[in-house]
Structure formats: structure tokens, C-alpha cells
Backbone as a ProteinNet text record, in pm:
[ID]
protein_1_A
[PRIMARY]
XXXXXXXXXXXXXXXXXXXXXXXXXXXXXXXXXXXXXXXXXXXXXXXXXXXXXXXXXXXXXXXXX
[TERTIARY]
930	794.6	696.6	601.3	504.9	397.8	390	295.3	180.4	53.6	-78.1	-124	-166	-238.9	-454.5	-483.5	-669.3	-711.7	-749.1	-837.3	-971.9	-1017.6	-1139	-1241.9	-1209.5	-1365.4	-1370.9	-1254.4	-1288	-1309.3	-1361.6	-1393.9	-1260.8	-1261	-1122.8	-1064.3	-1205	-1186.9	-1105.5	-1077	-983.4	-828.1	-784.2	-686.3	-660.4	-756.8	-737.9	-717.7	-800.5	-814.1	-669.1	-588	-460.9	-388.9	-385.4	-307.3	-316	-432.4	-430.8	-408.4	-370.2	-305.3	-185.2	-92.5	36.3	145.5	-1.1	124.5	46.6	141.5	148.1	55.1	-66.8	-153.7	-244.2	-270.9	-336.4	-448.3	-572.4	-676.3	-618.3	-705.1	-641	-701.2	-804.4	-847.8	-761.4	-626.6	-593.8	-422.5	-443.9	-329.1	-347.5	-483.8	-503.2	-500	-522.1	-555.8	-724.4	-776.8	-893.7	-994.2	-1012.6	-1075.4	-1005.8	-870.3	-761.2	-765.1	-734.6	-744.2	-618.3	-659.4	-571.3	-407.6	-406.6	-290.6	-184.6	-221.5	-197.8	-177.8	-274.8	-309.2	-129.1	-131.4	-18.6	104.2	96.1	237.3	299.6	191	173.2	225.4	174	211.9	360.8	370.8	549.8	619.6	636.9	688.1	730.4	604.2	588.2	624.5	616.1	710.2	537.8	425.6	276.4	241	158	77.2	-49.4	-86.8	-250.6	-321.2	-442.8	-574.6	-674	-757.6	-897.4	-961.9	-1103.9	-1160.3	-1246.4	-1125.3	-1135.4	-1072.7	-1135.5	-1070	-992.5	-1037.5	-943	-791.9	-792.6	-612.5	-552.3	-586	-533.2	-519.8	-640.1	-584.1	-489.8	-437.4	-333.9	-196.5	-189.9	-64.9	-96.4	-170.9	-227.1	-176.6	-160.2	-116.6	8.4
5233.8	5221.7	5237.4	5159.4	5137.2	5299.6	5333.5	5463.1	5446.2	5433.4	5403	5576.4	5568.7	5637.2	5588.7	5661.7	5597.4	5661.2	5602.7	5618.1	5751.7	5809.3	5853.5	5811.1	5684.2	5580.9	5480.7	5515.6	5477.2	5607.9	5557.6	5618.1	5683	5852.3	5919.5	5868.1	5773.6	5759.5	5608.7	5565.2	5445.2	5474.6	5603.6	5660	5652.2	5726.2	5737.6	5605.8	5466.7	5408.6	5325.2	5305.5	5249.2	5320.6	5499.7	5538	5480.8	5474.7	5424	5257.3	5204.8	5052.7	5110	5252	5291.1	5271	5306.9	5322.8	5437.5	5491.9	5625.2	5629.8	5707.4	5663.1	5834.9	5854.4	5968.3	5932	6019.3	6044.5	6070.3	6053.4	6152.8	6327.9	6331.9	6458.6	6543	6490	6518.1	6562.5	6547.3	6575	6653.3	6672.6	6786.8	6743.4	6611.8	6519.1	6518.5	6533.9	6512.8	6550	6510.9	6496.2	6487.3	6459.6	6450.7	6286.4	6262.8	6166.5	6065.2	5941.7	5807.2	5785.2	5898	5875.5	5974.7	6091.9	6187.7	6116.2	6069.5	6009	5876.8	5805.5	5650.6	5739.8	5876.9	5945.9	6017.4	6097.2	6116.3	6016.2	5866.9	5759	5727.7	5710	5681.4	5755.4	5911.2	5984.6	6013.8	5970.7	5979.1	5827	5678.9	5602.4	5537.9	5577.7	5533.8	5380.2	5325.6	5236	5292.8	5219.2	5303.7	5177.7	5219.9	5128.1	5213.7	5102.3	5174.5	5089.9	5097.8	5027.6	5029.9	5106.3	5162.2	5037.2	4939.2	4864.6	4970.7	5047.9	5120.2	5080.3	5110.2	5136.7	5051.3	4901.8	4854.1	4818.5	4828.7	4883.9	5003.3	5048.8	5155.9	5023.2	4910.8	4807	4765.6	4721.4	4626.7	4663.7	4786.8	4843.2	4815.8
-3795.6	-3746.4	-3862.7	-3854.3	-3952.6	-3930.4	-4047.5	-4068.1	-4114.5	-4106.4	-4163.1	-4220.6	-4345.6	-4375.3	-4469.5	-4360.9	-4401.7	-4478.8	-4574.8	-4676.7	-4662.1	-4740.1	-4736.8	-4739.1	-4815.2	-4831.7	-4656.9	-4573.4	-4431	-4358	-4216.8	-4108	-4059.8	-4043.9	-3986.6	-3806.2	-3726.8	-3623.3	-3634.9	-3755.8	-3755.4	-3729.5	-3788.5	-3768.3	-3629.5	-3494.6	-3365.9	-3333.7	-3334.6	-3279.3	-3315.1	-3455.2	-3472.7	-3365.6	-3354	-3293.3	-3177.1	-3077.6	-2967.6	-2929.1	-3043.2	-3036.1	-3073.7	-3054.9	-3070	-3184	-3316.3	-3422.7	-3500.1	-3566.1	-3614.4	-3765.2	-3715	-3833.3	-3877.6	-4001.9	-4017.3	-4145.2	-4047.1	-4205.6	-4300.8	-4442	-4570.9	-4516.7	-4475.8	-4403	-4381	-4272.4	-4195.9	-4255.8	-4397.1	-4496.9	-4614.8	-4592.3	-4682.5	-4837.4	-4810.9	-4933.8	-4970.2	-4887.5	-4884.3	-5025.1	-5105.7	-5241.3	-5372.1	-5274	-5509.3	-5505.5	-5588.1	-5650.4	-5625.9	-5666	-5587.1	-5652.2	-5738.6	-5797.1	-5685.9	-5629.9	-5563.1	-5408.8	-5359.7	-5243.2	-5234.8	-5377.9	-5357.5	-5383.8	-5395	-5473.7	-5281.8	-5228.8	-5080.3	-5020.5	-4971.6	-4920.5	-4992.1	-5073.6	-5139.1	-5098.4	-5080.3	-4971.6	-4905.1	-4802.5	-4668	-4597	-4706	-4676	-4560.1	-4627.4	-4563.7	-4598.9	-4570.8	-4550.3	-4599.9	-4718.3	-4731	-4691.8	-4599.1	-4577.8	-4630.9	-4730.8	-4774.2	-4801.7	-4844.1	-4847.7	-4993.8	-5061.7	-5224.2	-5307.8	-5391.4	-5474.4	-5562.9	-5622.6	-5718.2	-5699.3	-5557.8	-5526.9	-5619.1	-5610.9	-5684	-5785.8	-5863.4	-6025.8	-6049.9	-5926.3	-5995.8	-6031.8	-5970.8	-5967	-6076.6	-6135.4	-6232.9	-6376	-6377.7	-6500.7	-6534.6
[MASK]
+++++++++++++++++++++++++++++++++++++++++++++++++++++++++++++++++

């Protein structure tokens, strides 16, 4: 099953609303991620085996390298 984890630069009520289309989704809030940094956040998601949605270009200059 697909795991979503949301971004900080999105809304934490996106999390609820995936959940309530019935897939398993969490704020960064809600992981106690909430202000480290995107290297911490894609190391969390690798893991946890997440899906990151954000609405942070950064993310992907972490690939680019």
C-alpha cells in the first residue's frame, strides 16, 4: 500500500483528506519532522518506504546531484 508523506510547504489537512480517499498518509508535523531539513525529511521517507508530496522544488535538486 502506497504511504504519502506531506510536505511542510503543504496544508497538514491534505494528509486527512488522502486519508479519507483511503490511503495511508501523514503530515511532516505529525512525525516530528517538522523544521529539519529536506535531507532528513527524503532519509525519513526512504525508511518508512513514503511518498513525499510537496510543493518544495528543492526536493528535487536533492536527485540532480
Amino acid at each position: 500500500m502506497n504511504f504519502f508523506l506531506i510536505d511542510e510547504s503543504l496544508s497538514p489537512l491534505l494528509a486527512e483528506k488522502i486519508r479519507v480517499l483511503g490511503y495511508y498518509a501523514k503530515a511532516v508535523r505529525e512525525t516530528n519532522l517538522k523544521g529539519t531539513n529536506d535531507i532528513e525529511i527524503v532519509e525519513w521517507a526512504i525508511k518508512n518506504k513514503a511518498i513525499i508530496i510537496s510543493g518544495d522544488l528543492d526536493f528535487g535538486e536533492l536527485w540532480s546531484t
